[in-house]
Structures are given as structure tokens and as C-alpha cells.
FIKOLZA-1660 file (N, C-alpha, C; in steps of 0.1 Angstrom, whole numbers, plus 5000, padded with zeros to 4 digits):
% residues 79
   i   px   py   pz ch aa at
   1 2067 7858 6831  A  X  N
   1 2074 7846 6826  A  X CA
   1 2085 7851 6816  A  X  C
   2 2095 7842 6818  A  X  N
   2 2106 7851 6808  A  X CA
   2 2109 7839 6796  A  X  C
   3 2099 7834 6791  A  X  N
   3 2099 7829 6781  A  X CA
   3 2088 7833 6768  A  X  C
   4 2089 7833 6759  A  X  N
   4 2078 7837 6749  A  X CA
   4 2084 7826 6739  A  X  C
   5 2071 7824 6736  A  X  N
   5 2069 7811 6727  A  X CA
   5 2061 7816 6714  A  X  C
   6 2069 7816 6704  A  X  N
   6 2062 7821 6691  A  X CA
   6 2063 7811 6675  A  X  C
   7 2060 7809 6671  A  X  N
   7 2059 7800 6661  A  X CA
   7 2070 7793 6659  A  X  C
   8 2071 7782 6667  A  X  N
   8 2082 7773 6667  A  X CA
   8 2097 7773 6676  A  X  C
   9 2096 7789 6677  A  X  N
   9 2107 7790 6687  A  X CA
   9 2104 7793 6699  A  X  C
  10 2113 7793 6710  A  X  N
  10 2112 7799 6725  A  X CA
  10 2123 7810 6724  A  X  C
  11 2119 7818 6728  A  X  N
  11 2129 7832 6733  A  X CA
  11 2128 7835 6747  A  X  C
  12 2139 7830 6752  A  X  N
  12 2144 7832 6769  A  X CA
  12 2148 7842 6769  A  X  C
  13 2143 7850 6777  A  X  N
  13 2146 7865 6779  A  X CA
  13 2147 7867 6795  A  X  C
  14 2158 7880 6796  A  X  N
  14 2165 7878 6808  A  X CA
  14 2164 7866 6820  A  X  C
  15 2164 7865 6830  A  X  N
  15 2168 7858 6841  A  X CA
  15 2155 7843 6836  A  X  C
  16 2162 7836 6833  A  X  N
  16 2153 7820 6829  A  X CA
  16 2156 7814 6844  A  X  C
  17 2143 7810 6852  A  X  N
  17 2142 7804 6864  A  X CA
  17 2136 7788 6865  A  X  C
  18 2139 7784 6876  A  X  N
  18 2137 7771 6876  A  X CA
  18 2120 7770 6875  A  X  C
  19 2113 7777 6876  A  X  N
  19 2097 7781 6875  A  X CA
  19 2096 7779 6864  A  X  C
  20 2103 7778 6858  A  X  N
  20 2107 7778 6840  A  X CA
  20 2107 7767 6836  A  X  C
  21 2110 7763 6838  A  X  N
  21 2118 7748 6831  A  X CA
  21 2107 7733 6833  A  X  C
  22 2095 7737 6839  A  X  N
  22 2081 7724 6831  A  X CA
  22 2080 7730 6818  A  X  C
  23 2075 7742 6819  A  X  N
  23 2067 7744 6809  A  X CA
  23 2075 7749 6794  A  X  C
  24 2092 7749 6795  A  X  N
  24 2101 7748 6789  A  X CA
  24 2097 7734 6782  A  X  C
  25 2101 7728 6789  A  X  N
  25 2101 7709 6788  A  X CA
  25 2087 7704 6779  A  X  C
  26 2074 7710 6782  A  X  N
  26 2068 7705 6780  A  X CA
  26 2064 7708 6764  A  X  C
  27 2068 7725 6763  A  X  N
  27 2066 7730 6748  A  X CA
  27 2076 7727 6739  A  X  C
  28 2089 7725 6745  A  X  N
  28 2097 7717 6736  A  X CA
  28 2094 7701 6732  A  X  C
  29 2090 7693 6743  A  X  N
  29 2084 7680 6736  A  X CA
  29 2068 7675 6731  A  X  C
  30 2065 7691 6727  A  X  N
  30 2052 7688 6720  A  X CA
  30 2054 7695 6704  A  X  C
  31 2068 7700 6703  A  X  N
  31 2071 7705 6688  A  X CA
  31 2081 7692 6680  A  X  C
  32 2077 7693 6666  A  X  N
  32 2089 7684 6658  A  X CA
  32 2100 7687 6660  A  X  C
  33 2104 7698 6656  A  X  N
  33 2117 7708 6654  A  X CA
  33 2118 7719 6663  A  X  C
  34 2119 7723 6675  A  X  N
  34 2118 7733 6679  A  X CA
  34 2129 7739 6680  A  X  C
  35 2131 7754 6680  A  X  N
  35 2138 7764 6684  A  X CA
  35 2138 7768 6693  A  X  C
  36 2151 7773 6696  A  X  N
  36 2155 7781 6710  A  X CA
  36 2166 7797 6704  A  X  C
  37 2160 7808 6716  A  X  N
  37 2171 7817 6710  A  X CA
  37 2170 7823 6725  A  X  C
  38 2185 7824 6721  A  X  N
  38 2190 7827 6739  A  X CA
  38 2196 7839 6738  A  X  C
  39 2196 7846 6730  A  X  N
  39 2199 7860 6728  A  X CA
  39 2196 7873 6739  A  X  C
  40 2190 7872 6742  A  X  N
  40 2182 7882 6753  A  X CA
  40 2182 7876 6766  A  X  C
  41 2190 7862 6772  A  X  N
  41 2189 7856 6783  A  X CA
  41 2205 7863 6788  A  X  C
  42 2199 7864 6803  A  X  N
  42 2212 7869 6813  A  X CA
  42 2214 7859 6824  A  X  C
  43 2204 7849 6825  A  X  N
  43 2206 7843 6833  A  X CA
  43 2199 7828 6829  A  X  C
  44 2205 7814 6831  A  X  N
  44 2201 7802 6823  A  X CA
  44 2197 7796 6842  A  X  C
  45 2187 7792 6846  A  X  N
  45 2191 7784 6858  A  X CA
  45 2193 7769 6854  A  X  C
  46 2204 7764 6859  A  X  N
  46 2207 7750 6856  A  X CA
  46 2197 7741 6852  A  X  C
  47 2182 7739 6856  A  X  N
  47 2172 7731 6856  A  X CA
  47 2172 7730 6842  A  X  C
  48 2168 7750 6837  A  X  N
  48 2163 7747 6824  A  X CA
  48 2173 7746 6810  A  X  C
  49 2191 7744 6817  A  X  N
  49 2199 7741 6809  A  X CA
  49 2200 7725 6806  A  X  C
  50 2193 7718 6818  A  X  N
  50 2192 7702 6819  A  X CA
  50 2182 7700 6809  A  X  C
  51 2171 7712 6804  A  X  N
  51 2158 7704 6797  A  X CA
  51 2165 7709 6784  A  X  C
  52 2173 7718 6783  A  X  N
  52 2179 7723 6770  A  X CA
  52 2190 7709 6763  A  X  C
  53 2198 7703 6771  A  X  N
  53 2211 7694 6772  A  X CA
  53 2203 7681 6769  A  X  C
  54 2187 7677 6774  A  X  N
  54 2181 7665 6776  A  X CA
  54 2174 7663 6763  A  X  C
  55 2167 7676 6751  A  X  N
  55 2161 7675 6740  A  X CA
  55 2166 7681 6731  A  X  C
  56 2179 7687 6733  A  X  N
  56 2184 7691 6722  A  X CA
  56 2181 7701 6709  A  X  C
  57 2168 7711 6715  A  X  N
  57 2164 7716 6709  A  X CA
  57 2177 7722 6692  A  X  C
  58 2174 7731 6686  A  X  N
  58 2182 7737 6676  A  X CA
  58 2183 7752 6686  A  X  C
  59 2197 7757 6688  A  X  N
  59 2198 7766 6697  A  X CA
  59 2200 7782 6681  A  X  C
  60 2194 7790 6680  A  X  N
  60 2192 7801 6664  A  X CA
  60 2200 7813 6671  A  X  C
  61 2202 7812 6686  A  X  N
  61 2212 7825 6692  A  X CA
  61 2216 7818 6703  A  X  C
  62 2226 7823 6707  A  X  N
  62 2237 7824 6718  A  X CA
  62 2232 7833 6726  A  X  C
  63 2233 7839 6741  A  X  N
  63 2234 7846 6749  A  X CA
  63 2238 7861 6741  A  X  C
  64 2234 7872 6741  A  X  N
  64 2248 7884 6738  A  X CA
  64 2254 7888 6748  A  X  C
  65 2254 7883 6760  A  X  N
  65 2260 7884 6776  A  X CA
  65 2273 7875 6773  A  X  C
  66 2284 7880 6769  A  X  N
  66 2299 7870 6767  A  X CA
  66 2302 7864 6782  A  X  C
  67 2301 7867 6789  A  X  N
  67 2304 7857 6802  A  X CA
  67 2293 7843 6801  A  X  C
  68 2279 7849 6798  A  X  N
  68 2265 7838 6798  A  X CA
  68 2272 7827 6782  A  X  C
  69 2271 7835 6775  A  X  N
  69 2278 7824 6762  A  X CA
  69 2287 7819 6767  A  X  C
  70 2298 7824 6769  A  X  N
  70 2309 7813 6773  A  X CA
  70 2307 7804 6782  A  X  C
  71 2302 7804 6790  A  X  N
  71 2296 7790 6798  A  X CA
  71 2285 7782 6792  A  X  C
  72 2276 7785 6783  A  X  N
  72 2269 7778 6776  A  X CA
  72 2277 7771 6766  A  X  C
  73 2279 7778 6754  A  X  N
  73 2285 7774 6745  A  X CA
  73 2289 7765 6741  A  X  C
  74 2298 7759 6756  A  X  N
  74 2308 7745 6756  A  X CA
  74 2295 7733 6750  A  X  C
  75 2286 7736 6758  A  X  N
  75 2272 7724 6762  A  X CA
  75 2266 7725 6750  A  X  C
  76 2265 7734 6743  A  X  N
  76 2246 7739 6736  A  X CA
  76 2254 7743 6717  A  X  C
  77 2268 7744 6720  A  X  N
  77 2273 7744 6705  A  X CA
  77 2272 7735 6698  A  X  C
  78 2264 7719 6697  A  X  N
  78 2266 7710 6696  A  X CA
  78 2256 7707 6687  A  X  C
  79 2244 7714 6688  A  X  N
  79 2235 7718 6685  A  X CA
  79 2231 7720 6666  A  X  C
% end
């Protein structure tokens, strides 16, 4: 799984797959405040950009992949 889930935040780490994105969804809407850090992600699959765009999590990192941030960014800076 390329997610770890640690006290309040998720850390998506390399290639985040659509296999991803229930149990994304489901740990994000069972926290008050949750966190996301996308730091270590090389790949977002759209599904789990839709669960990202849909709860609005607090995003604490960007991609460090400058092609993967710049296409995020636009969406998830908003944050």
C-alpha cells in the first residue's frame, strides 16, 4: 500500500493507485482535521485526486516531483 497513515496525517508515497482511494476516503472522513503530505508521491491516480478535491483534506506537502506539483498545485493549493 502506498499510503501510511500516522497520527492524523496520510503520507502518499510513490505511485498512489486507484486501489487507493476507498480506504483514502474512508480515513479521511473518519478524522476532524486530517492531513495529507504528498511529498514522497510520484504518481496521484485521478480517483484519489477526486477524494482529495471532494474533502478537502489540509494538504502539509506538495509533491517534490516539479512536473507532479505543478499539475496538482493548481487544484490542492487552495487548501
Amino acid at each position: 500500500m502506498s499510503i501510511e497513515y500516522k497520527r492524523g496525517t496520510a503520507y502518499l508515497r510513490d505511485a498512489v493507485t486507484v486501489e487507493d482511494a476507498e480506504s483514502l476516503l474512508e480515513w479521511l472522513q473518519a478524522r476532524k482535521r486530517p492531513r495529507v503530505d504528498l511529498a514522497d508521491c510520484t504518481y496521484l491516480h485521478c480517483a484519489d485526486l477526486l477524494v482529495l478535491l471532494a474533502l478537502r483534506p489540509a494538504i502539509v506537502a506538495m509533491p517534490r516531483d516539479a512536473e507532479l506539483a505543478g499539475w496538482l498545485a493548481p487544484s490542492l493549493a487552495a487548501h
